[in-house]
N, C-alpha and C positions, 0 to 999 in steps of 0.2 A: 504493500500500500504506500504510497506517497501524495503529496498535493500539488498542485500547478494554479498559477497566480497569471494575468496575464498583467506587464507592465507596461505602460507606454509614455511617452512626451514629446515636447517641441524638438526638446535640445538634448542632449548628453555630451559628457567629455568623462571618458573612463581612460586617467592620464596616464602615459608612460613612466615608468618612473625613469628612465636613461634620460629624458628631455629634463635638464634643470633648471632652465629659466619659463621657456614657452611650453605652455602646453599643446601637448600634442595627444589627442585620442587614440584606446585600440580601436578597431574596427565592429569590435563586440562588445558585449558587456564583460566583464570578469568576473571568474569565481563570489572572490570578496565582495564585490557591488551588489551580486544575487545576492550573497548571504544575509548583506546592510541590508536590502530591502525586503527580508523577510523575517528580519528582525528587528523592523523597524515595526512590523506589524505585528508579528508576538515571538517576544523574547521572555523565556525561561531559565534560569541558570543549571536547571537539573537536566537540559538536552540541550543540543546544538545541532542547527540543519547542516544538512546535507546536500549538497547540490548537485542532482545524476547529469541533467540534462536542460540546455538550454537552446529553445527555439528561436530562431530569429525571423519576424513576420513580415518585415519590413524591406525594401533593400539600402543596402549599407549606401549614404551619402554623407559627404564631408561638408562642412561649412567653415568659413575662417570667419572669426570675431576678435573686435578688441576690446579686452575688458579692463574696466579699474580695477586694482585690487590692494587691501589697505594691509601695510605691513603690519602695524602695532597691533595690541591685544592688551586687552583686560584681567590680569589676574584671577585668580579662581577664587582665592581668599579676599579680594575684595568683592567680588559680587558677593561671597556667602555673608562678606558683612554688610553690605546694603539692604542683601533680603531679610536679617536677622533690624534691620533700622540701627544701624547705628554707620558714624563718618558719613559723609555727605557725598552723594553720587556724584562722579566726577562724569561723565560721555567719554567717549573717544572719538573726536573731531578730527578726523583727517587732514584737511586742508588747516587745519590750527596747529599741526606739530612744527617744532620749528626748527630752524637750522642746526640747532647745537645738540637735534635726534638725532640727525641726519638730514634733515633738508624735506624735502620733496620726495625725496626715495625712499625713504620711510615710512614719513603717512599714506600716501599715498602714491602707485607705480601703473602706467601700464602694462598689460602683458598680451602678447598674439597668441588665439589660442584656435585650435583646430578640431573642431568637433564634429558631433553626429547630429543629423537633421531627422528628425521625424522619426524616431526608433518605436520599434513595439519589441516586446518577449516574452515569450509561455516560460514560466521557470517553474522544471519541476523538481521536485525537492521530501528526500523524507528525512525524516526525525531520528537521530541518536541519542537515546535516554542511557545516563549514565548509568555504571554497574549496580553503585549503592540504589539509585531510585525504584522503588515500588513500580511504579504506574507502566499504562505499555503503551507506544506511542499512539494509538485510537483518541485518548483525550486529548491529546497535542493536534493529532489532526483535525477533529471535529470542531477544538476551540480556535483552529486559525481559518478553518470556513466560515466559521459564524462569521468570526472578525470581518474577511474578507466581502462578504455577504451585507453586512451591516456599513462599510467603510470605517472600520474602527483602525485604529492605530497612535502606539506610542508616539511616534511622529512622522510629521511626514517623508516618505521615502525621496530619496534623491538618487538622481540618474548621474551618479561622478561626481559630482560638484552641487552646493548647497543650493544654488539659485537657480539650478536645474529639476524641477522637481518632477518625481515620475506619479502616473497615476493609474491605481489597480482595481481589478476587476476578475469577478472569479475567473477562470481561462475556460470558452467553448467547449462542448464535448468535443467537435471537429475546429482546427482550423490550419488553413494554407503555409507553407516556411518556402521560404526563396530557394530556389533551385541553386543557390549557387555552393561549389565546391571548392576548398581552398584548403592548404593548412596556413595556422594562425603567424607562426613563428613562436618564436620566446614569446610566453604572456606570464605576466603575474599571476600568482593563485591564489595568495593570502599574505597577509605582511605581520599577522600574527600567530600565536601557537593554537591552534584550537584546541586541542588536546587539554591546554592548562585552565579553558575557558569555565572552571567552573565557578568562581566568587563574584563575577562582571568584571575583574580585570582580564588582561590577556597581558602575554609576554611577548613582545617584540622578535617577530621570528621569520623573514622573510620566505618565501618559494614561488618558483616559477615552474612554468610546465609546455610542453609543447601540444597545443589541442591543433584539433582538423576539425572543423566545418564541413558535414557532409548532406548536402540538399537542404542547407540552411538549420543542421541542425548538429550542437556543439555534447557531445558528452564528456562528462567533467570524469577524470581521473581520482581515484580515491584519496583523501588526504594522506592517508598513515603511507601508501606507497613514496606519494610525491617526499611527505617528508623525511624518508628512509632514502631516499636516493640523493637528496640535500645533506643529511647528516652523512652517511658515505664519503662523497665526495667533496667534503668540506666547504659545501656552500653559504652554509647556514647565517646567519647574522644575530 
């Protein structure tokens, strides 16, 4: 048994990480993007999805955009003290930062970025319920149809980037995937350990994998393999 979500938007950018200034899109979604958007709509800490297979509905088109984007940030410990009412909310005004930040290139830079136009994807996906946990994944599926069914969600999913948001819908009993054939090259898989995922942190653990696109349609490689051939060959990070 597994579930399939269908996602779509205007825009996406699922970035490279080799690009370090511009972004630059894969062609696809990646592993990790599915996973973000399916636990963006229901995250449990006692299971973690599983990504078998993803469809692509759409055909892959590129778009170039310039975007602002602001370098500074807000401390984590000051918001929690604004929410708690206490010190005085400061903003973060971009065009207010001033030379002795850094100038211009601080608060605020632009960047070229290279995206996807109009993407749709079936992601289907089943549930890993840890050893210690009771339960068996049937309630984990049942509770994320409702969700899906209802449009519930922790928050809103994003297609790569926060200002790209995607939007889901249960996935068709039938539907169409692009004919097309290719393999991906090197893509990301995950930039964290899934494995360690089970308090809501995660450990910083890179892996990459070589998928193939076959009639528009992506099957994901097991985690525990990918990540055995990364520890092997001393990829890891």
């Amino acid at each position: 048994m597994s579930i399939k979500v269908l996602i779509r938007g205007p825009l996406a950018c699922f970035t490279r990480p080799e690009m370090k200034v511009e972004r630059m899109s894969y062609p696809v979604i990646t592993p990790s993007a599915a996973r973000g958007i399916l636990e963006a709509i229901l995250y449990k800490p006692e299971f973690r999805w599983k990504v078998r297979r993803i469809h692509v509905l759409n055909s892959i088109k590129f778009i170039g955009l310039r975007r602002n984007e602001v370098q500074g940030k807000i401390s984590t410990a000051k918001a929690r003290q604004w929410m708690r009412g206490k010190g005085t909310i400061e903003p973060l005004v971009a065009d207010a930062m001033g030379r002795d930040q850094g100038g211009e290139g601080e608060g605020r830079t632009q960047r070229n970025t290279v995206a996807l136009k109009d993407v749709a994807y079936v992601i289907e996906a089943d549930a890993w319920v840890r050893p210690e946990v009771k339960e068996t994944p049937v309630k984990y599926y049942e509770c994320f149809q409702r969700r899906v069914e209802r449009g519930q969600c922790f928050a809103q999913p994003v297609l790569g980037c926060r200002e790209f948001a995607g939007y889901f819908e249960p996935a068709p009993d039938q539907f169409e995937t692009i004919s097309d054939t290719r393999d991906l090259g090197l893509m990301l898989y995950d930039v964290f350990d899934l494995d360690a995922r089970n308090d809501g942190y995660a450990k910083p653990f890179i892996t990459l994998f070589s998928p193939k696109m076959e009639c528009g349609v992506i099957t994901i490689e097991d985690y525990a393999s990918v990540k055995e051939r990364h520890i092997a060959g001393g990829h890891h990070a």
